[in-house]
Each structure stands twice: as C-alpha cells, then as structure tokens.
C-alpha positions in Angstrom: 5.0 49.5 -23.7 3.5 49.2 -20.2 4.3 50.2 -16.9 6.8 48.4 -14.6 5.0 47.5 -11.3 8.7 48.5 -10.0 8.4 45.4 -7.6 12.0 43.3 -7.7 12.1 39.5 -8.9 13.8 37.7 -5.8 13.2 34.0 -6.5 12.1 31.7 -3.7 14.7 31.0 -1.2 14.9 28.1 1.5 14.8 27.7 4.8 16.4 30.6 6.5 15.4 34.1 6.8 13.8 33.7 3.5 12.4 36.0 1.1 11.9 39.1 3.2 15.6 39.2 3.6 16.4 38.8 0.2 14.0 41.2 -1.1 15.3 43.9 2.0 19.1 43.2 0.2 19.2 46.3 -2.1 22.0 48.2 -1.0 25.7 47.4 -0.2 24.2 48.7 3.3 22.1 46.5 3.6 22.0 43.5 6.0 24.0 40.9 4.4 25.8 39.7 7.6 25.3 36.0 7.7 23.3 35.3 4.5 24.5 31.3 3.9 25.2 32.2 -0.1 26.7 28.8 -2.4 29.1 30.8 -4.7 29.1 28.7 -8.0 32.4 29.1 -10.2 35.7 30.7 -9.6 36.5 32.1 -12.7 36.6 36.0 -12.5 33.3 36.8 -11.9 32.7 34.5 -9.5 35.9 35.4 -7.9 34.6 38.3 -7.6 31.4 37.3 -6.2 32.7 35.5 -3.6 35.3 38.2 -2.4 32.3 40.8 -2.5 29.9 38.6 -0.3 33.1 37.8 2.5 33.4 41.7 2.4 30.0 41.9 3.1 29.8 39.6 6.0 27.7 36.7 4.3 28.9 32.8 5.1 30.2 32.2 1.4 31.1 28.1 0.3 32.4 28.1 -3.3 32.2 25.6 -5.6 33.8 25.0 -8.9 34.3 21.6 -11.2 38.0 22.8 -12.6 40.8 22.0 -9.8 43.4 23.3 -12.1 46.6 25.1 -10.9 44.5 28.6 -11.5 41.5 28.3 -9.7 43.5 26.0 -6.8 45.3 29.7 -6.5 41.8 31.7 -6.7 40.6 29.2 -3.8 43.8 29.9 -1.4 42.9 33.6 -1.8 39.7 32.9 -1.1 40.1 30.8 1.8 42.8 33.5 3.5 39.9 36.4 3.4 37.4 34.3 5.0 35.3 31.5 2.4 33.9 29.1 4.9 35.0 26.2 2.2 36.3 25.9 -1.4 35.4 22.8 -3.3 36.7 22.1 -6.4 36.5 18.8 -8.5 33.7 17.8 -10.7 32.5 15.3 -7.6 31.8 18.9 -5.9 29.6 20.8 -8.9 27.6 17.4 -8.8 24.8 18.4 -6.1 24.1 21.6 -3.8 26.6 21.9 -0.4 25.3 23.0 3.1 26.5 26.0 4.3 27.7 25.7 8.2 26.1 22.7 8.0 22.6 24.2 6.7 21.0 24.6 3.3 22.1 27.9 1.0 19.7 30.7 1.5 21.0 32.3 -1.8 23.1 30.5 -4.8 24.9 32.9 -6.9 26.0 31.4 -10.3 29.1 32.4 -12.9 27.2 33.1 -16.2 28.6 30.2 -17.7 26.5 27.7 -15.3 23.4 26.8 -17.0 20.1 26.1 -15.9 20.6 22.2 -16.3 23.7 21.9 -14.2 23.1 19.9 -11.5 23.9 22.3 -8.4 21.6 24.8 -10.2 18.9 22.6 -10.8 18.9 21.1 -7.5 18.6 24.8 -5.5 15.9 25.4 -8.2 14.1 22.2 -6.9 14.6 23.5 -3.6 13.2 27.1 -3.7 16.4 28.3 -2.7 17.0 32.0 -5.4 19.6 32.2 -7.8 21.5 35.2 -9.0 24.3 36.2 -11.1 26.9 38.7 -10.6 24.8 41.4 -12.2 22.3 40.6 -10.1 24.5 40.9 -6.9 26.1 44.1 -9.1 23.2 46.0 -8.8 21.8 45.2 -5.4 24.7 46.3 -4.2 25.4 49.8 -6.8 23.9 52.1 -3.9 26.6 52.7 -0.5 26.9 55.3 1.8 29.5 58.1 0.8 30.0 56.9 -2.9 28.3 58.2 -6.2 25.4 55.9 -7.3 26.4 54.8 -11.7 23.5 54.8 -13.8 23.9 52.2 -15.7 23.7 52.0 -20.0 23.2 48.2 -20.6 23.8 46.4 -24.1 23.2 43.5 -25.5 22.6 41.3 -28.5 24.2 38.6 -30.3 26.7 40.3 -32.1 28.6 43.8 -31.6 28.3 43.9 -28.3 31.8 44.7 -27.3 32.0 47.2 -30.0 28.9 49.2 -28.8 30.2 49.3 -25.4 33.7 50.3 -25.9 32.0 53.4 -28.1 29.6 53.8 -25.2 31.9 54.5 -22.7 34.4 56.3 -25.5 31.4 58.8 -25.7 30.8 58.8 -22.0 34.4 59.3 -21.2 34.5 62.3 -24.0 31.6 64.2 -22.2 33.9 64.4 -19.2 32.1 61.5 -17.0 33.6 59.0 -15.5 32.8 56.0 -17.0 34.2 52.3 -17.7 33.0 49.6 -19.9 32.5 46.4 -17.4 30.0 43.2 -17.2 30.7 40.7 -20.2 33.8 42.5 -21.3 37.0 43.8 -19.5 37.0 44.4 -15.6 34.2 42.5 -13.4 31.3 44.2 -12.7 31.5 43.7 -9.2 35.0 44.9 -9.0 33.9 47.9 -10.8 31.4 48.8 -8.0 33.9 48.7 -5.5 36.6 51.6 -6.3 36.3 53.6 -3.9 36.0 57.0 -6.3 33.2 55.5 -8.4 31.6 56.2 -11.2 28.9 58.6 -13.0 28.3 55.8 -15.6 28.5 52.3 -16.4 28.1 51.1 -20.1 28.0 47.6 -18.7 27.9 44.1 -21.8 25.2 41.8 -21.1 25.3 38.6 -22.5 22.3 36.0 -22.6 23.8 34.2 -19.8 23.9 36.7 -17.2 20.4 38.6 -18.5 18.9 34.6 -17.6 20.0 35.2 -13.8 19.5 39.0 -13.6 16.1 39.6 -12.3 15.9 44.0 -10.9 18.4 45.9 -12.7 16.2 49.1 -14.0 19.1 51.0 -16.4 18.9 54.4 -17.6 18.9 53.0 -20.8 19.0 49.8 -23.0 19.4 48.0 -26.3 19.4 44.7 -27.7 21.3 45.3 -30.8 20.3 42.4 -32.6 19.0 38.7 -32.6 20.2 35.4 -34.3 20.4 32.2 -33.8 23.2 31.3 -31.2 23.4 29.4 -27.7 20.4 27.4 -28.2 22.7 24.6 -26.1 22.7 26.5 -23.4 18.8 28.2 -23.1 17.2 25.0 -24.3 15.3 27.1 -27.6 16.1 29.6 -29.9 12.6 31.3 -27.9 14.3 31.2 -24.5 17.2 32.8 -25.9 15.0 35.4 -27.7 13.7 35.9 -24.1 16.2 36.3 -22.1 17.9 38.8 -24.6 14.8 40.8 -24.5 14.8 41.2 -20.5 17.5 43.9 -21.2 14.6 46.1 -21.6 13.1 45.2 -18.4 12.4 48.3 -15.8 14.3 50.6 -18.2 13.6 54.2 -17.0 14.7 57.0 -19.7 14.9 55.2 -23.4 14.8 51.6 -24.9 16.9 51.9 -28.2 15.7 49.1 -30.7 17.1 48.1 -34.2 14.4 49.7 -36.9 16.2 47.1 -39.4 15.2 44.0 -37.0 11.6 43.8 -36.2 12.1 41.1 -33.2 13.5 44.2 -31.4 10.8 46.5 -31.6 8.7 43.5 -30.1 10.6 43.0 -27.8 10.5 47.0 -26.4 6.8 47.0 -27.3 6.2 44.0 -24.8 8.7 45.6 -22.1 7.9 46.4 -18.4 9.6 49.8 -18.3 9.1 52.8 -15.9 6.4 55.5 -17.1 7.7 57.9 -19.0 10.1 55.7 -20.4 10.6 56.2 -24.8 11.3 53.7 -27.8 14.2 55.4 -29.9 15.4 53.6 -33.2 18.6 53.5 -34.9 18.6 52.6 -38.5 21.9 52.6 -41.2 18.8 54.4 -43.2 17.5 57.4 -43.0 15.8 57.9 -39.5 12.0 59.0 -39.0 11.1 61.1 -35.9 12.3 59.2 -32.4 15.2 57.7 -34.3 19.3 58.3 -35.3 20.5 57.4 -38.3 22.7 58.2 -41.5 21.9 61.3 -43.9 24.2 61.3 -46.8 27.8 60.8 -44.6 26.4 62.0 -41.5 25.6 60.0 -38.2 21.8 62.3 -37.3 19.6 62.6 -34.1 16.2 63.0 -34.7 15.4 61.4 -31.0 17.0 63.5 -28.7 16.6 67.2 -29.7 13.5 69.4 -29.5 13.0 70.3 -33.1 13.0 66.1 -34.6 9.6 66.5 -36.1 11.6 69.1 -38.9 15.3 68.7 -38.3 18.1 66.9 -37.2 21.5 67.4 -34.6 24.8 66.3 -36.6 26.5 63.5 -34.3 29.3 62.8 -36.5 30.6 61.6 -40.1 30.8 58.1 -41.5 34.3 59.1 -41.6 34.9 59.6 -38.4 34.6 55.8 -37.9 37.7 55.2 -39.5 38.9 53.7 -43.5 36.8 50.4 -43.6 33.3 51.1 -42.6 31.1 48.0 -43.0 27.4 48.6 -41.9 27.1 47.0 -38.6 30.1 49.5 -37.2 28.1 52.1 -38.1 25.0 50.5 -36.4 26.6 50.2 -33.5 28.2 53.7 -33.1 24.4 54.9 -33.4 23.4 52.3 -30.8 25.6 53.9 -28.3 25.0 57.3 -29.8 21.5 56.9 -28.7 22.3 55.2 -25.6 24.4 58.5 -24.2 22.4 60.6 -25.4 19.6 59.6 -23.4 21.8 60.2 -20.9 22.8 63.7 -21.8 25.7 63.3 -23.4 26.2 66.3 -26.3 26.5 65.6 -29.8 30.4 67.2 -30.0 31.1 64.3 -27.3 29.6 62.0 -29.7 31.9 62.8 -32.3 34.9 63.5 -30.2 34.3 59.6 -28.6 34.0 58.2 -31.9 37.2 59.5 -33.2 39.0 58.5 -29.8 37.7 55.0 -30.5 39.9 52.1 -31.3 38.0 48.7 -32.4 39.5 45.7 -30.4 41.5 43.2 -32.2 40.0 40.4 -34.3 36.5 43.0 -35.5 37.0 43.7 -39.2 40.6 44.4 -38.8 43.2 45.0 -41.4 46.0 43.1 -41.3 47.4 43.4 -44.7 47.0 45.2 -47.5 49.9 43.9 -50.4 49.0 43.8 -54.4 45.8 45.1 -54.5 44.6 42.6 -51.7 42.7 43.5 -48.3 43.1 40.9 -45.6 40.9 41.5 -43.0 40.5 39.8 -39.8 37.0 39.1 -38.0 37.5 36.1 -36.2 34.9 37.8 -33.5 32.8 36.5 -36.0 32.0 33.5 -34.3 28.0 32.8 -35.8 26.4 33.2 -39.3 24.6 36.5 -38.5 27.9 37.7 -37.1 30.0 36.5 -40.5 26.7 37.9 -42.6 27.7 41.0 -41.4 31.6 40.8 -42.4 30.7 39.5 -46.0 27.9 41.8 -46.5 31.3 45.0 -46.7 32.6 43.1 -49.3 32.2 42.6 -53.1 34.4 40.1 -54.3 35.9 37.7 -51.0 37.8 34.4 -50.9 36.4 33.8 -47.7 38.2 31.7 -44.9 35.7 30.2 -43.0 34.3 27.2 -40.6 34.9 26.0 -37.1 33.1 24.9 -34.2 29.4 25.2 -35.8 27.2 24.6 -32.7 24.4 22.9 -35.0 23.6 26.4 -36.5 22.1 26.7 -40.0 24.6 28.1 -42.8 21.9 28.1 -45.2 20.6 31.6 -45.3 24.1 33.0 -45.2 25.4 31.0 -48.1 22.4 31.6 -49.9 22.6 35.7 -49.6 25.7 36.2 -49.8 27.5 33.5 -52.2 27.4 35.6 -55.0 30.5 37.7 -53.3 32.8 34.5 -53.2 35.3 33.6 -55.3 36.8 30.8 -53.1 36.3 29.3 -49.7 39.2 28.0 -47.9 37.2 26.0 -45.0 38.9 25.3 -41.5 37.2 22.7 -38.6 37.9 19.8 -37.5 34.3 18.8 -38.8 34.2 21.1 -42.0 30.8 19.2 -43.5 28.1 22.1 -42.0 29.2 24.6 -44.4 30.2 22.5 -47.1 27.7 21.1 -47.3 25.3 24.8 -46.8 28.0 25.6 -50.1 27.3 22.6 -52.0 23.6 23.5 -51.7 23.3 27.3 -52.0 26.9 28.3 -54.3 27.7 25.2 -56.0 30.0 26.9 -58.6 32.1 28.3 -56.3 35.5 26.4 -55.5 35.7 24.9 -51.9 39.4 24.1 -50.6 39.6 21.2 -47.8 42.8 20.8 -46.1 43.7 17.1 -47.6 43.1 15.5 -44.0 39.6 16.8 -44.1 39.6 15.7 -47.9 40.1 12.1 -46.7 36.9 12.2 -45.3 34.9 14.1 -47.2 33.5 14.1 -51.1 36.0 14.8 -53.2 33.5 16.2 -55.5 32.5 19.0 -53.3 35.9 20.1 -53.5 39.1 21.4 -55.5 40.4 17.3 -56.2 43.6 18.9 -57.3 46.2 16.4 -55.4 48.7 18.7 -54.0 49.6 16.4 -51.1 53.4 15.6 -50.8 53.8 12.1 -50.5 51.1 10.3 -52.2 49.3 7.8 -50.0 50.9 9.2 -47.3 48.1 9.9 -44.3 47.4 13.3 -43.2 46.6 14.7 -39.7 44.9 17.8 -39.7 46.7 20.6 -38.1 45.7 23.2 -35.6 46.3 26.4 -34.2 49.1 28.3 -36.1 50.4 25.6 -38.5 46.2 25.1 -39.4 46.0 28.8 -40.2 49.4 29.3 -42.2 48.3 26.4 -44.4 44.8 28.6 -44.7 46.5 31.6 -45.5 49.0 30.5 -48.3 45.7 28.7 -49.7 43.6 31.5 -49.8 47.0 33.6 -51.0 46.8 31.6 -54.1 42.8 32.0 -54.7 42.8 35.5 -54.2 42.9 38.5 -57.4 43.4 42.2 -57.3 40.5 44.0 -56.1 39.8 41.1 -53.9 39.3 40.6 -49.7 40.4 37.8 -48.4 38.5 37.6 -45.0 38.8 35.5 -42.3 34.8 35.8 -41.0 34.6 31.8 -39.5 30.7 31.5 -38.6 31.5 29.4 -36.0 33.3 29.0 -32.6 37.0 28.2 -32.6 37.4 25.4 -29.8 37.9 22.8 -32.1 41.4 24.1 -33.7 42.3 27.1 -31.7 42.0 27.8 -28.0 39.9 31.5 -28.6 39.1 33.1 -31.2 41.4 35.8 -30.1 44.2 32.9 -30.5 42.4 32.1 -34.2 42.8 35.8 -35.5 46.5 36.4 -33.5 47.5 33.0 -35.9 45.9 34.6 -38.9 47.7 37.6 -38.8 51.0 36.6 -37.9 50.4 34.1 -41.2 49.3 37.2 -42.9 52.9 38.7 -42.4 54.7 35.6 -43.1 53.1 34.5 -46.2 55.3 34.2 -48.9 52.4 34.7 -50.9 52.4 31.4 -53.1 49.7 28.5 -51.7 51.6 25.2 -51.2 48.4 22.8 -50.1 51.1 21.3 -47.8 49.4 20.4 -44.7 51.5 21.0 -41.7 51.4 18.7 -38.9 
C-alpha cells in the first residue's frame, strides 16, 4: 500500500469563487455563506442536504423529478427555512438550474442520481463539482464546541447492514457513543448535527455514495465483499469494482480485507492510505498473523494484540451469534470485530456487542419451524452472491426464488449449489433468467411456475402437472401477498422433514412487491397462515 498525498479531491467548479473555496470548505466553520449549491433529490438524504446547506448560510435550489404528495411536503419545509427554489417535475431534473440567476458553484447529488442523469452530466460538462451527502458529511464532521466522530466505514455488496449494526453493537458495548448511519437508518448529515455528538460513527457505504465521495479518510475500512450488482447504474462491473474499492481511500489506522476474496486484498494493496496505516484479514478459517478468524467455536484476534506471531485474544463463540449461524454472519461479525478493534475497542465488548445484537428482519430469519421444517426468510438476498450465501447454510432446500434479475448471471450459483435443492418454487414477473440458469446447471431438479408464468413458458422446464381450476380459464399472475401465499402452500407441499424451505430470491423485488422488506413481511405472514397443503391455485 502507498502513501496518501493527503491532498482532498474537490472536482472543478464553475464560475464563482471556484476551487479555492471549495477546497477551504472543511469544516462546518468554514465559510459556506453564499456558496450557490443545486441540491439534487429530496428523498431523505437530500432532505437533509438541503436543510444542512440553508443552516449553513449557502443559496440552496432543489431539484427533484417526483412531485408526489411526499416530497411536495419535503419542499414546503424546505421553502419555510429558506431554499431559494424547489422544483419538482421530471421537466425540472431535465437540465442544470441557475442559482439567483447564476450557475451552481457546487451540485450535491442523492446517491440514487447517476452519473448519466442529465442535471449531473450537464454540471459535469460544465466543470461545476459534485458531491454526495457523505461528502458534505465529512467536510462538515469538525465544529467548534462538539466532539469530532471517527468514523468506521463499510462496504461491499452484501452484509452491509449486518456489519454495521454489529459495528456499532460493539461500539456501543465499549461504552462509546456510537450510531449506525449513512446507507442505513438515520442520515448521515442528521447524525452530525446532534448537538451532544458522537465518539464514533460505523457509517454503510454503498457504491453510489462511495462514486461521489471524494476526502473522507476513516479510522478504519472494509469492503466486505464483491459481486456482480449495479452494473446499470456504474456503466461496468470494473467501475463498480472501483468505486467499492475507494472505501479504502486515505484510511488512517487499518484496512480490513476478506482473506476468502482475493479482489479485496487488491484492492487494499492498490489503496492511497495514510503511513502507518495496516492490512488486517478476516477469514471463517483459521487466521495467520494480521488476521481474526475462527479456532474450533471461537471468534480469534491475531491482528490486534502484541503476542499474534504465537497466540491469539478470544473475541467471542460461534454461539454467541445466535441458533442458525450460516458463514457469512460469522464473516461479518469478524469484519466489525476487526473494524473496533482497530479502534480500541476490548475483546469483552466484542463479545458483550455480539450477544446484544439482533439481525434486522428479512437476513436469514426464522419464521417457522413446524414438522421437522425450517422456514427461513432472506429476502435481503436480493443478488446471486447474496442468495449463494443463504443456500450455502443449507443441506437439503426447496428454494423460493426469482424476481427482478437486473441482467445478472445465475449460472455460477445454480451450478455450485444445485445439488442442495429438492425443488424450486420460482417468483417474477419474468421468471425465464433462472429457469432457464436451472434448466442448464440442475436439470433433474423440479421447477414450479405459477400457471400464468406457465402460459408463457416451456412446459417442459416445468412440473406440467395441471392444477389450474378452471381449465382454459386465463390466469393473471398475482403479486404481493396473494403472489407469496400461492409460493408458500407450493413450496409447503415440496418440502420433507429435515428440509429448509428458504426464501433467498437472487434478485430485486420491484416487479411483484414494493421492497424486499414488503417481499419477506408477505412471506412470513404466509408462513403463519399456511394450512400446510399446496393448492397450485393462483390467486388473482
């Protein structure tokens, strides 16, 4: 790893005061009276962008293509604590707005915004900088009178949430104050505001606001992991890679990299990082010197104590992690074992925040447990590598599956893990990714369509039994709650003693459901309705 230069990525700006005033902006001190800043989006970070910048005396417009009853709400707050202008309407998000009748000096962007959007690209075109809410987060961390946060940042494309809800679990068990904030929970910007503040931030960074972060320097850092997802939105699988690996960037105490994934060593090997800074693994194995890991039933140190070359520090027991332990959960309690204990955090504080820990909904959840079958719930599962994951606890699944595929590959997760399904009940609106991923990779095992997707599908690549009631009647595929009862009773039918039926999708859920919090909340509640016989009735 080399040396950070510890200069701060600004962008170009426009006319104005230009770049000397942007790169003087590093402190909520600072002066930010009059800065001309396009705030783009008014969901809740930019909400919160926008409020922070009026606060701080800049001339804010915001702009945002929804003009739904919610964000015509967020605007009329907005406008009563001093936004020169709120547009909203797609007309609006369609080119870059003056500010006072001038162009932006700054654009700050809602992580959902990508490069391609047309306001975006056209202040690109123009020089003028663009930041996210991290960005603006940590420019503004340092204020008179208030405790500077070091921050513990996390990313990767799966268990992020997880990792940072143990991070601050752990932080919170040492006696620091500490909150989880950035991709998850309460905006970051919000967060930096209360007035008591805080010792610690374990702060979820997702792709999207790593692409428009450009100085944050964290205490510490890890990129959990690395598959395929969001290629939409970055343009290549490459520029994704990239922006994921800027978590590293400027890190000052310890850059925590998966031993099991090679692309995240790389990526710490090629970081800018303050001198002095270390590389520290975390393996489900057993760890070698610099690293934690698993000895026997024990979560180990062998990183952060001064005898590692001969011995390790007990940090807790698989146990303490709960009844179901699949792999990843306990990869992702060592990620944020290593992340606070770069930060000082004890090993008894490890354990203790472990224990205290309670997994959010829809993450390898039980919901049932009835005649020797487990019914788990991982809707978070919204990609293959995610699902991999899931499947990978499991020896014998019927396996509910499919959704939104966002032209990802199911070919390499079929192919490893097919030999732990019995049956595959598939939901999606468009079902033929993974059916087809089956067809290829586990041909012998049965495949249930819902008879609307059966109408336009190969009957061959699927159980013909015709259950339909009504023959030649036409189906409509359901959605939402009737869609996942109908799944449910199916997969009810398929499934034996001994087996788990898991609901792992690989894939997004906007095609059927509105979330996939709304996805798992319908498969549980059809979990405790089930009267335990399939019907292969098709609810409309």
């Amino acid at each position: 790893m080399s040396e950070a230069e510890g200069s701060m990525a600004t962008g170009a700006t426009g006319a104005g005061h230009g770049v000397d005033r942007l790169a003087s902006l590093v402190t909520w001190d600072a002066d930010w009276a009059g800065l001309r800043v396009v705030v783009a989006g008014i969901g809740a970070s930019g909400f919160s962008a926008a409020d922070t910048l009026i606060e701080l005396g800049a001339v804010v417009v915001v702009v945002d293509a929804g003009a739904g009853e919610e964000n015509e709400a967020r605007a009329e707050t907005l406008r009563i604590v001093g936004a020169r202008e709120v547009l909203l309407g797609a007309e609006h998000a369609a080119s870059l707005p003056l500010v006072d009748g001038r162009p932006a000096e700054l654009v700050v962007t809602s992580p959902g915004w990508p490069p391609t959007q047309p306001l975006l690209a056209a202040a690109a075109a123009e020089g003028i900088a663009i930041w996210g809410d991290v960005e603006l987060a940590w420019r503004v961390r340092i204020r008179e009178g208030r405790p500077t946060a070091d921050w513990l940042t996390i990313t990767g494309t799966n268990g992020k949430t997880t990792t940072v809800g143990l991070t601050e679990a752990m932080l919170l068990a040492s006696g620091r104050r500490a909150i989880a904030a950035g991709n998850v929970g309460i905006p970051l910007l919000d967060v930096i505001r209360d007035p008591q503040g805080y010792d610690v931030l374990a702060v979820e960074l997702s792709s999207f606001q790593l692409h428009w972060a450009h100085s944050i320097s964290p205490l510490a850092s890890v990129c959990l992991n690395v598959a395929e997802d969001h290629v939409d939105w970055h343009g290549s699988y490459e520029a994704y890679v990239a922006a994921k690996a800027s978590v590293y960037e400027r890190t000052r105490i310890a850059c925590i990299y998966n031993v099991e994934q090679r692309e995240t060593e790389t990526m710490v090997e090629n970081a800018d990082v303050i001198e002095g800074c270390r590389a520290v693994g975390f393996t489900t194995g057993t760890p070698s010197i610099s690293m934690v890991g698993v000895v026997e039933d024990l979560l180990v140190d062998r990183a952060f104590i001064a005898q590692r070359k001969d011995s390790a520090a007990e940090l807790a027991a698989l146990g303490d992690l709960g009844a179901v332990v699949p792999r990843h959960l306990v990869a992702d309690a060592l990620a944020a074992a290593a992340l606070v204990r770069a930060a000082g955090v004890e090993p008894a504080a490890v354990r203790e925040g472990i224990r205290a820990f309670r997994p959010g909904d829809h993450r390898i959840q039980v919901v049932g447990d009835e005649d020797g079958v487990l019914w788990i719930d991982d809707s978070k599962a919204t990609n293959p590598h995610a699902a991999a994951a899931s499947l990978a606890s499991f020896e014998s699944v019927v396996w509910i599956a499919g959704g939104l595929s966002k032209g990802v590959s199911y070919d390499d997760l079929v192919r490893d893990h097919g030999r732990r399904l019995r049956a595959v009940v598939l939901l999606g609106a468009d079902p033929t990714p993974l059916q087809d991923a089956l067809a290829r990779h586990a041909p012998e095992v049965p495949v249930l369509l819902h008879p609307a997707q059966r109408a336009s599908s190969d009957p061959a690549s699927a159980i013909t039994a015709d259950r339909e009631r009504g023959a030649g009647k036409p189906h409509q595929l359901p959605t939402g709650e009737a869609l996942m009862h109908w799944a449910v009773a199916e997969a009810a039918g398929l499934a034996q003693q001994g087996d788990t039926v898991l609901m792992a999708p690989a894939a997004a859920s906007m095609d059927q459901f509105s979330s996939y919090a709304h996805r798992g909340a319908a498969f549980t509640a059809a979990v405790a309705a089930r009267s335990g016989q399939g019907t292969g009735e098709g609810a409309s």
